[in-house]
N, C-alpha and C positions, 0 to 999 in steps of 0.2 A: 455839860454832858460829855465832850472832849475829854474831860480832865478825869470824870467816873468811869468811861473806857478804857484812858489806858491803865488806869489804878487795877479795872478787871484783869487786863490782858495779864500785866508784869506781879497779879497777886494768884493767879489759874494755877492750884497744884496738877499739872499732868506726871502721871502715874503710866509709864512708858518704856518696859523693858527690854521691847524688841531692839529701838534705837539706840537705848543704854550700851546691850550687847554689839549691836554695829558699830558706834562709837570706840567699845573698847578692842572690839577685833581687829577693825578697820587697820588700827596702830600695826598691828604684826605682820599683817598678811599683804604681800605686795598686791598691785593690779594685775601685774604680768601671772602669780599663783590664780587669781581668781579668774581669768579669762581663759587659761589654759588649762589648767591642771583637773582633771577628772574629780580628783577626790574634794577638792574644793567646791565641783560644781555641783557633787553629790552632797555637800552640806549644805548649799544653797538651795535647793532644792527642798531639802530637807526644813530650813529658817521656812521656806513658802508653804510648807506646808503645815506646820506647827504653830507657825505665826499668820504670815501673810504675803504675797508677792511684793507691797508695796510696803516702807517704811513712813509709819507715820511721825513727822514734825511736832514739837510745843507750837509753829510757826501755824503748820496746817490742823491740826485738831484747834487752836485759839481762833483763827477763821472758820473752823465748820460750827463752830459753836453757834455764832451768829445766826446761823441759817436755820436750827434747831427750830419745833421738831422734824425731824428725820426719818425717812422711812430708808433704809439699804436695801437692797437686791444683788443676789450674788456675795452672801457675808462670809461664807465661808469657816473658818474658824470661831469667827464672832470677833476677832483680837480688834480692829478698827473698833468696831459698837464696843467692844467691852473700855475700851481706852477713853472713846466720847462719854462713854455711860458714869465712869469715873470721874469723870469732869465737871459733869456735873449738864450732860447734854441728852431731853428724850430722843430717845430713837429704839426703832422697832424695827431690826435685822431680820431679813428672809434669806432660806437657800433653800432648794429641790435635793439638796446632800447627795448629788449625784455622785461627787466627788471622794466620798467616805465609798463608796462602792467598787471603786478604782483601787487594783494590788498595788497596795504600799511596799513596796522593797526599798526605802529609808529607815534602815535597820535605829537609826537614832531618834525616830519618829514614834511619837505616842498612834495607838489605829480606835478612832480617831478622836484629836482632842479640840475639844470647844474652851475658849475664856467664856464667852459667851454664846450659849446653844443658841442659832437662831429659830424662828420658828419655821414649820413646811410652810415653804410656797416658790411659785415660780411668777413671773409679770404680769402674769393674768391678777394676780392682786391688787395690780396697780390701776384699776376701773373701779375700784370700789372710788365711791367719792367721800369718802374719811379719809385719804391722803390730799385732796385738793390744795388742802393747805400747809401738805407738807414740802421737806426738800426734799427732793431724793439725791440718792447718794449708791453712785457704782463705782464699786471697787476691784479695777481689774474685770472688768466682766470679759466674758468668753470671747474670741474669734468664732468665724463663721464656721470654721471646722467644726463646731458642736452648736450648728444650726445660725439662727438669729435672732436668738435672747434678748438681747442689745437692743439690736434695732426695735424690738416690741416694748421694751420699756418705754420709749421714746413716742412708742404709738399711744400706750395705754394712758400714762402719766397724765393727768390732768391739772397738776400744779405748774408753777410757773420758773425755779427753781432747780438748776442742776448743780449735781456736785460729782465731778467726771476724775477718778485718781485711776491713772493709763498711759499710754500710751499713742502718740499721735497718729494719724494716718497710716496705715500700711505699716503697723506696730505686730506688737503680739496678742493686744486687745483689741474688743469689737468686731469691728469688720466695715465692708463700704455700703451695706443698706446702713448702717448707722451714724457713719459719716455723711453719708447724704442726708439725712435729716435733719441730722445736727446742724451743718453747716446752713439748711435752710429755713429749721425753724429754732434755732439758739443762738444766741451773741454773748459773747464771752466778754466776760466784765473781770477777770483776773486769774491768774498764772503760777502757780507757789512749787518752783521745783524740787521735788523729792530728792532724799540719799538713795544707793543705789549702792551693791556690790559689787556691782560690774554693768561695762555699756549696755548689756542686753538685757537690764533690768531697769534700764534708766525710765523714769516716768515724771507725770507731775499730777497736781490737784488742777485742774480747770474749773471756774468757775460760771455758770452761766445764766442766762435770762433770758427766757422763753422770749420769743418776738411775737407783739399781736399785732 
């Protein structure tokens, strides 16, 4: 059974152009441009919104596979679901596309482009009990400044299963009702750190299991 996994992991075509392009920009562009310089931070901005905040892994997409099927919340462009979907992973991406309603002045920005459209919805979905036996999967979700999304997925969720790519504590993502939940009803079973343009975008994949 060892020996059929890792034959799956090292034979998984992922299909992955966001990391491609980081990979090859990465080469050009010093740390010190990307930390400082406006117009680079205006391209990054730009990647998050076209792609995604977080750069997805062969490392982390060959782990979410596992946990499949998937429910996401907060998909945003779709670029995560559509990369898993290629992979050969179900999953069933949500967004409220609050975010498409927000003035895009990323002149280099499609207004707005999905790999894969998710369908409407916001955490209230997550009480249906046809997810029970899903993972779910937040990518980036919101800080408190736009409520507490976060934390209600956490409420709603009735599977057992997290798949947290963010942010830790006092980040850019979540918030502390979310943190305090997690902390008290999830145990984190593994760690997979994300690439990142610059520190302020540093995240990771956290893995977790609900505590009963």
């Amino acid at each position: 059974m060892k020996k059929m996994k890792n034959k799956l992991k090292n034979n998984l075509n992922i299909i992955n152009p966001y990391f491609n392009l980081f990979e090859n920009w990465k080469k050009e562009i010093s740390k010190n441009d990307l930390d400082n310089s406006d117009k680079f931070n205006r391209l990054l901005r730009a990647m998050s919104w076209v792609f995604a905040h977080a750069i997805p892994t062969k490392e982390a997409i060959t782990e979410i596979i596992k946990y499949n099927p998937i429910v996401e919340i907060f998909a945003g462009s779709g670029y995560w679901a559509w990369v898993l979907k290629k992979s050969g992973c179900k999953i069933e991406p949500y967004d409220n596309h609050n975010f498409c309603k927000i003035k895009n002045d990323y002149s280099l920005c499609p207004y707005p482009y999905y790999w894969l459209k998710p369908k409407t919805g916001t955490p209230d979905i997550l009480k249906n009990n046809k997810f029970i036996n899903y993972t779910l999967l937040l990518c980036w979700p919101p800080d408190e400044d736009e409520g507490e999304e976060a934390a209600k997925c956490l409420e709603y969720f009735k599977g057992s299963r997290l798949l947290y790519v963010g942010q830790k504590e006092n980040g850019k993502t979540a918030g502390k009702k979310y943190f305090d939940i997690l902390k008290k009803n999830w145990l984190p079973i593994k760690e997979i750190k994300l690439p990142s343009w610059s520190d302020s975008y540093s995240c990771e994949l956290i893995i977790y299991n609900k505590i009963t």
